[in-house]
N, C-alpha and C positions, 0 to 999 in steps of 0.2 A: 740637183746642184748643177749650175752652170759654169763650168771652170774660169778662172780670169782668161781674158782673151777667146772667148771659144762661144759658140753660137748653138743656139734650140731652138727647133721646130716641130710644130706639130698640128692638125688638122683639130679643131677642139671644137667642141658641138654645141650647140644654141640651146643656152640655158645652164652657161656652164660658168662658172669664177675662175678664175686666173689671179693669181694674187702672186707678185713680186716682190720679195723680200730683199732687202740690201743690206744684209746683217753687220758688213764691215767700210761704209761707206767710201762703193764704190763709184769713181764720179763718172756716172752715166750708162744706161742700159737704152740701147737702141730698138726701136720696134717697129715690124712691118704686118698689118693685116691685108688680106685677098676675102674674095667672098671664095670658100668653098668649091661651090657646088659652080662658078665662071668666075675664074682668075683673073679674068678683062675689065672684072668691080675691083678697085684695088681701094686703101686709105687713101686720103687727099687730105695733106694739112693744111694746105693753104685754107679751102673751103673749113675745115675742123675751128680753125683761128676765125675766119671771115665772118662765117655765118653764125657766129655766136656771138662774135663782137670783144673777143678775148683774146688776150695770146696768154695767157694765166691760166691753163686747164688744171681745174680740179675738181672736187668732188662734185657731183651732179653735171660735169658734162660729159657730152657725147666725144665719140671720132667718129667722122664721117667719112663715106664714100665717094667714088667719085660719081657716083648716079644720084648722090642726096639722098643717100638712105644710114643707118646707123649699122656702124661694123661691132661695136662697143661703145658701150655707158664705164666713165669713170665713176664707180661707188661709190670708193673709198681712195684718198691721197693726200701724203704724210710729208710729199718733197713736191719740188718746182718739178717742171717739164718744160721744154724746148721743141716747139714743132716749127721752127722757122731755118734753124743755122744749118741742119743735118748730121749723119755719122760721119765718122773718120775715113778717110779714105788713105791711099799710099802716096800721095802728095800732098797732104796735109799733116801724116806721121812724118814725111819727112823734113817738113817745115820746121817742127816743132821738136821733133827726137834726132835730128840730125840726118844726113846723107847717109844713103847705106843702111838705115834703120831693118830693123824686123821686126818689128815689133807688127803685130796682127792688124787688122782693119774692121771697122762695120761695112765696110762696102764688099767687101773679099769676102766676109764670114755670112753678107747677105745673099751672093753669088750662090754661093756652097749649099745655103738653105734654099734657096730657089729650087734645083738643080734637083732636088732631093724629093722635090714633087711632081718634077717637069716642067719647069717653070725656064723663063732665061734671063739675057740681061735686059730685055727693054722689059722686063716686068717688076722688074727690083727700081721703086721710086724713092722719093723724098719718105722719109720717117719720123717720126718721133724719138725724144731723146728723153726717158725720163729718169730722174736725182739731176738732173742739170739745173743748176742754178744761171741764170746769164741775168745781166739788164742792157744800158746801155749809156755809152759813155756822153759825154756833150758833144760830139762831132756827131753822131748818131750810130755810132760803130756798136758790135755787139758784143760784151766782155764776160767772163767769167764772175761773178757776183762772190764768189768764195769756194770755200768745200763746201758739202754737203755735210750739213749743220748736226744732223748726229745720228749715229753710229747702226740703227736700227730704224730703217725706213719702209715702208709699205704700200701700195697701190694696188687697189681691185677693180678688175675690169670684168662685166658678166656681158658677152657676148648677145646679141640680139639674133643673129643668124650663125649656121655653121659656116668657121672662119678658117683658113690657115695663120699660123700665127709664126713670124720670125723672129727670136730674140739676138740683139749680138749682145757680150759684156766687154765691151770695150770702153776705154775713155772717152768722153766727149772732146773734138777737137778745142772746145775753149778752155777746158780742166784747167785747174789753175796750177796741177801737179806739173813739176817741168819733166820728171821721169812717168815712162810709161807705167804704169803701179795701178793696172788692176785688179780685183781682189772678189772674191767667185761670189755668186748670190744666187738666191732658191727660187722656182716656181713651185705652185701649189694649186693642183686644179680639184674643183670639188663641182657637182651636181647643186645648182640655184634654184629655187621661185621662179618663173618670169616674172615679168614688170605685172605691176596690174596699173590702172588710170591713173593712181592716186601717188605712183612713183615720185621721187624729187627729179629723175633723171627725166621721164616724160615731162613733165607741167613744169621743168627748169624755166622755161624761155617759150613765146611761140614760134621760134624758129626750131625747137627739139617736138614740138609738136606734132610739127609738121613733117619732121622728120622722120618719127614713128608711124604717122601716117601711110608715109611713103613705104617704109620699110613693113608694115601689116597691111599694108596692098597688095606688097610681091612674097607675100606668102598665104592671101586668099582671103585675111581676117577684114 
């Protein structure tokens, strides 16, 4: 269980599920992967959105690294995700919750997580945001789409390589809640299958193709 406002990390092994439950529709759970075994591979969403041709991640895509290789295959996904706008930080809680706020951060509870493997700050990047709903408005600006449509949400990710994984449960800065009201949610790690060819995550795209290429190259296959 991950408290409201409070962050999980852990070192999780290739070949493994990660599944996030958001039993009380919490709006937004922030995510950072590292490769393992060289923390200098980290996520990149830009390329995750670019090279797939989406900002819509769900089930059957990747998140990529920033060497073009796969950190995580989306399985399974029940809500939107935002890998464009980022977490919350303490000047965007204070925009939003008022001067003087305390209310918690993803960029502070990313730190924290960092720290905890020996990691620092220039290693804590851009992340995903996933139960965020966003679109965007006619000026082209990026808005909150609503709550988080109902009550028991879910997303599986089976890791391709051993990964560090960061979660914060903080609000996403566009939450359409005007009070800080985050509200706690589950991981669940369990022992997977690997992919075999005939995955939907491989043959999604031949941009994911290539991608598993890349990634069963630098591990000999």
């Amino acid at each position: 269980m991950i408290p409201a406002g409070w962050y999980w990390s852990r070192r999780v092994a290739r070949g493994t599920t990660l599944r996030i439950i958001n039993d009380h529709a919490t709006p937004g759970v922030s995510a950072l992967f590292w490769n393992a075994s060289d923390t200098s591979e980290r996520f990149n969403p830009a390329d995750t959105v670019k090279v797939q041709w989406t900002a819509r991640l769900g089930r059957g895509k990747l998140l990529f690294s920033d060497m073009g290789r796969v950190l995580a295959s989306l399985t399974y996904s029940s809500g939107w995700h935002d890998a464009l706008v980022g977490g919350s930080t303490p000047e965007s809680n204070e925009r939003k919750y008022g001067v003087g706020t305390s209310a918690r951060n993803t960029r502070d509870n990313f730190l924290l997580a960092a720290a905890k493997h020996g990691l620092g700050p220039r290693d804590v990047g851009p992340c995903i945001n996933f139960f965020a709903p966003l679109t965007t408005d006619r000026s082209g600006r990026f808005v909150g789409r609503g709550k988080v449509s109902t009550e028991v949400i879910t997303s599986i990710y089976a890791p391709e390589m051993d990964i560090l994984v960061a979660l914060s449960n903080c609000p996403h800065p566009l939450s359409p809640d005007r009070d800080w009201q985050p509200r706690p949610v589950r991981a669940i790690l369990w022992e997977s299958p690997m992919h075999d060819s005939k995955d939907l995550c491989r043959r999604s795209a031949d941009e994911a193709i290539r991608a598993f290429e890349n990634t069963d190259a630098y591990f000999g296959g």
